[in-house]
N, C-alpha and C positions, 0 to 999 in steps of 0.2 A: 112408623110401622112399616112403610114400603121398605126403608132402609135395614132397617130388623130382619125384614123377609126375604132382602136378597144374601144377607151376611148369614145365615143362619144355615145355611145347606153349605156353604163354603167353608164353616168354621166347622162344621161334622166331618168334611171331607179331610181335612187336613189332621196330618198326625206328627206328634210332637215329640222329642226323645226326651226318655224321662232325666228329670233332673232336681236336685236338693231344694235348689234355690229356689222354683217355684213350684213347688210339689201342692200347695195350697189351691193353686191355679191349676193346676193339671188335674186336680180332683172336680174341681166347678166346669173344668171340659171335657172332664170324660161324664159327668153327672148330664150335663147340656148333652151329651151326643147320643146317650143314652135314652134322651126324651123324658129323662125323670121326671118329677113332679118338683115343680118350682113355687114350693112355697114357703113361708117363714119357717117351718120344721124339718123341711128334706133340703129345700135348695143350701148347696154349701157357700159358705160366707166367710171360711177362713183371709179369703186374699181382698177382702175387703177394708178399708176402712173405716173408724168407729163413726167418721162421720158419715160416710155412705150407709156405715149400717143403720143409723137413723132415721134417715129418709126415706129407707123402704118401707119402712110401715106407716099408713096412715092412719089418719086422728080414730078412724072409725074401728082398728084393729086388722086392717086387709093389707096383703102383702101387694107390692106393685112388680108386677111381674117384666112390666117394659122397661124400666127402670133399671131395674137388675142386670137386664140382657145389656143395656146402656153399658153399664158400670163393665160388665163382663168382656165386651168389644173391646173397651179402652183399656183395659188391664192386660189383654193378650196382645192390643198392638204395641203398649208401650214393652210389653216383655220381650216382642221380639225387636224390637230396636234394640233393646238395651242389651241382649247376649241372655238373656232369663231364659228365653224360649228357644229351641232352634228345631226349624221346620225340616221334616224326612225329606220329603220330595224337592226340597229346594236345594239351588247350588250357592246361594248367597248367604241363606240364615243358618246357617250351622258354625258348631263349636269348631274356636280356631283347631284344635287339634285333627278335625274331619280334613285339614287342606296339607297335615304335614304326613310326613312318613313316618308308616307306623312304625311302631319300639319294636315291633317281632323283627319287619323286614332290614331297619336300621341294624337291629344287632345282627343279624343274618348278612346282609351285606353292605355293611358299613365302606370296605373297602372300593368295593363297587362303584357305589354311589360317589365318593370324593372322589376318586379317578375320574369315572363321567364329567363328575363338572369343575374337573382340574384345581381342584382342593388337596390335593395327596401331603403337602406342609402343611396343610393343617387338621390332621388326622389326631398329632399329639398335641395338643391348646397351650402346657405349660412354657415351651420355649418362644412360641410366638406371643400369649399374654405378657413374657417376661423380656424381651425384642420391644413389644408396644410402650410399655411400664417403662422402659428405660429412655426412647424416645419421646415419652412424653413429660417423664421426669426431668429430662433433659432441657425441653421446651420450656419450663417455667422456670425451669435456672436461668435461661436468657433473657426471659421477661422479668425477672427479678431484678437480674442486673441488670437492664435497662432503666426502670425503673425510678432509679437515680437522678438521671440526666433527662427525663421526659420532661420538655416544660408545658407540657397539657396536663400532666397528671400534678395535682396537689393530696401530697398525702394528708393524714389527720392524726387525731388522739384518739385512741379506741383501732386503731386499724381500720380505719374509714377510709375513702378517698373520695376524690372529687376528678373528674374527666372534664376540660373542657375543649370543647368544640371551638378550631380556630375558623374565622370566619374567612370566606372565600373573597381570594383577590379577582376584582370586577375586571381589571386589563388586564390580565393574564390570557395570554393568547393562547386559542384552542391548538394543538402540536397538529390533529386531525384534519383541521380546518378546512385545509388544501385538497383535500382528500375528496372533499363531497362538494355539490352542485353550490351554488352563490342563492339561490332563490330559495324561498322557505314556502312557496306553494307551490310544491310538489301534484298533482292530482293523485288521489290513492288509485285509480285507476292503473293511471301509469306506474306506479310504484309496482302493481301486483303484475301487470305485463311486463315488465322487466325479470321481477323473479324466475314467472313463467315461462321466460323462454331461455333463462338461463338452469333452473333446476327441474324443468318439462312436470312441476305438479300437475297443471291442468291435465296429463292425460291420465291422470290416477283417477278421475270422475268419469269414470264409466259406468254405461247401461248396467243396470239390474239384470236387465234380459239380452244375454250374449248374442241369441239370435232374433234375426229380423229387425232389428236395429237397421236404416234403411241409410241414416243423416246425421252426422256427425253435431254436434253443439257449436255457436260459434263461441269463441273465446269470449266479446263481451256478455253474453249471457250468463257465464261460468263467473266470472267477476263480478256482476251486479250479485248471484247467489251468493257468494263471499262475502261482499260488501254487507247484503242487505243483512245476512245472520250474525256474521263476526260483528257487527257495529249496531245489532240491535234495532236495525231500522225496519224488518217485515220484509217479506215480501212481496206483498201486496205497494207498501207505502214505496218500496223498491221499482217496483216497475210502472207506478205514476211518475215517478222523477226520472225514469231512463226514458232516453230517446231511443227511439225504434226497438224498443223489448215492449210485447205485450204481455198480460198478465198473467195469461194461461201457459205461454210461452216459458216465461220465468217458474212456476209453479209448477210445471211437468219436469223441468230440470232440476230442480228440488228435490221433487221427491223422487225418482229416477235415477237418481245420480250424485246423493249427497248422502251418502250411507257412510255408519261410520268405520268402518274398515277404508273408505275410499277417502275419506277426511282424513286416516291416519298417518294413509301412505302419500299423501301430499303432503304434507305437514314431515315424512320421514325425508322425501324428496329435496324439500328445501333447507332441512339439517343435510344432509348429505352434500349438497351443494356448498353450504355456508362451512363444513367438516375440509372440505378440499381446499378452501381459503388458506391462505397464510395473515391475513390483516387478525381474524380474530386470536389468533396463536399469540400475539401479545399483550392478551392479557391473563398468556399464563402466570404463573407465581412460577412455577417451576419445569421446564419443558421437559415432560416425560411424565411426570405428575399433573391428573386433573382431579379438579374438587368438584361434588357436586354437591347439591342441596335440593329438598324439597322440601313444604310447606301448603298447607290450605290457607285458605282466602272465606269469608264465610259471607252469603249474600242471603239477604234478604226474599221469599217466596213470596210472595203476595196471590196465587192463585194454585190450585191442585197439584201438588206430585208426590211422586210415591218416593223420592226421597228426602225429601223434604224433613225435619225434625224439628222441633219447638227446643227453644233455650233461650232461658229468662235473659243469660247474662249476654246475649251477642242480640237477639230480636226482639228485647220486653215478651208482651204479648202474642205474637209472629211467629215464623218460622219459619226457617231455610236452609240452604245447602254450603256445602265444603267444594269452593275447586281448589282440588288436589295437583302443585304442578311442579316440574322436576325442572333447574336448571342446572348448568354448570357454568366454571368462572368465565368464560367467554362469551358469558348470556343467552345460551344456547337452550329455548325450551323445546325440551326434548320428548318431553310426555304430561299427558293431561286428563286429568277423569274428574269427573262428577262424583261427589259422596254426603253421605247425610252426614250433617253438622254435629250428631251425637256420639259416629265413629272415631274409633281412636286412629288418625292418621299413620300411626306407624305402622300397623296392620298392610298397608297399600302402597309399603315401600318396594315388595318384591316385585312388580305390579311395574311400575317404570323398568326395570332391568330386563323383564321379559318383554313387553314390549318396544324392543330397542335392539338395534342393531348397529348404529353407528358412534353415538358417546360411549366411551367404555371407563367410567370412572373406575379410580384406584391409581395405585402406582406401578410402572412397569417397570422402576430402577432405580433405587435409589441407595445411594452407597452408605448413609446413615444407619440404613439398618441391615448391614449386611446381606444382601442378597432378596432379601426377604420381597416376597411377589406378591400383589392382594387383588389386582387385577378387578374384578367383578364385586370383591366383597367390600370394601371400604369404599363407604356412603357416607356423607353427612345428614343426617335428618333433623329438621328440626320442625315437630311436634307437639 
């Protein structure tokens, strides 16, 4: 009942844009807002089910009126996960089309718009779909013909095959080898003092409060914050295990100084730094050409969040969240967000592109396809 009581004023407040799909539900919430009479002959029941509908009536003939509002909570939370519902006031639960540009200004200025964001080839789609179509057609000519002479693949009867995995030679000397330090305990400490003062993240963790900030942070303190969050250890459990960091000490730089715009531009700092490298550059495929890729990861909640989503087939009975994260062939993660496991990852592809300034996947040149530039739009996703 407490929980009823505080969901009840909050669920009046919110307004819904109307929609086909849950038109059944938007009748039981505008009926609920309305203060109507909630009972087995006025409360509506469309978006129920037959086995819910069951339940609300007792042996004795009375309708259960807590029950219903039960049922009601959970039918508008799951709609708005799922795209059913999409809330006015919000900038997250609205129809994908609320995030594009509309048809009026598109057709009004079409031109405009691809100029701005150096699109102008691709204005007319048919000669670039038929550019792509030939390059790709092209691609499976050569896996084709290979094909033949692969001694991993075994082909079959039926147009089956078989890939097998050749197994890695144990003496095979790493070519890198020489390259990195003889010891394999490293301290993470030092590993991140090294980044630090070569791609300067640490001074992306700046005060909240520009002024009157009196005292700069030291550096180990900025690292145990690192440490203790990126590795899952606490804060608290963080600054029992550091020497000379007390706990309040750690905890005011936390929360002071680990916002996440200030997490991003550290994290851009030390792409940018690893960008000016030349070691990662070989492991382009094609120098002028980079690939990128993105993918979610899907974890486990075991306590409150508001992104959080239930899915039988990744959690049983549980539920949790999508990290969403973007690399490219040089291993370069470049962008990273939190999403409910129920979204469809491809939605949050444009999402890495705007927040990035230094990977610029696409091709800047390649003579295969005559001329043809993709620059910002050619992404790999995989969703």
């Amino acid at each position: 009942m407490k929980l009823q009581n505080r969901l009840s004023p909050v669920l009046r407040a919110l307004s819904f844009m109307p929609t086909e799909r849950a038109s059944a539900l938007l009748a039981a919430i505008d009926h609920f807002k309305a203060e109507g009479d909630l009972s087995a002959t006025h409360a509506p029941m469309g978006f129920l089910e037959d086995e819910q509908k069951a339940v609300l009536i007792r042996t004795d003939g009375s309708f259960r009126v807590s029950l219903y509002k039960v049922f009601l909570f959970q039918h508008v939370t799951t709609a708005i996960k799922s795209g059913d519902l999409n809330v006015v006031q919000s900038y997250k639960y609205r129809p994908m089309d609320a995030y594009l540009i509309e048809k009026e200004r598109w057709n009004r200025d079409k031109a405009q718009l691809l100029e701005r964001a150096g699109l102008e080839e691709f204005a007319d789609p048919e000669p670039v779909l038929a550019k792509l179509n030939s390059a790709l057609t092209a691609q499976y000519q050569v896996t084709d013909d290979h094909a033949a002479t692969n001694p991993h693949l075994k082909l079959r009867k039926g147009w089956t095959f078989h890939i097998a995995t050749p197994a890695a030679i144990a003496n095979e000397a790493d070519p890198l080898g020489d390259l990195f330090p003889q010891r394999h305990d490293v301290p993470l400490a030092q590993v991140l003092e090294t980044v630090g003062n070569h791609s300067g993240m640490l001074t992306a963790f700046e005060h909240w409060q520009q002024t009157h900030v009196r005292q700069t942070t030291p550096h180990p303190v900025l690292l145990a914050g690192i440490m203790g969050l990126g590795c899952a250890i606490g804060v608290r459990k963080m600054a029992r295990i550091s020497s000379s960091i007390t706990e309040s000490e750690l905890d005011h730089t936390v929360n002071w100084r680990f916002s996440l715009d200030n997490i991003r531009t550290a994290n851009t700092a030390v792409v940018k730094a690893m960008d000016a490298m030349e070691l990662p550059n070989l492991y382009r495929q094609r120098q002028g050409q980079l690939h990128t890729a993105s993918d979610g990861q899907k974890f486990e909640v075991r306590g409150d969040s508001l992104y959080a989503s239930r899915s039988f087939k990744y959690f049983g009975q549980g539920q949790g969240v999508s990290a969403y994260t973007f690399v490219d062939e040089r291993n370069f993660l470049w962008h990273s967000l939190m999403i409910s496991a129920a979204d469809r990852e491809s939605a949050y592809v444009i999402d890495g592109l705007m927040h990035n300034d230094v990977v610029i996947p696409g091709v800047t040149e390649d003579p295969r396809s005559e001329g043809l530039t993709c620059k910002k739009v050619a992404i790999q996703v995989t969703a």
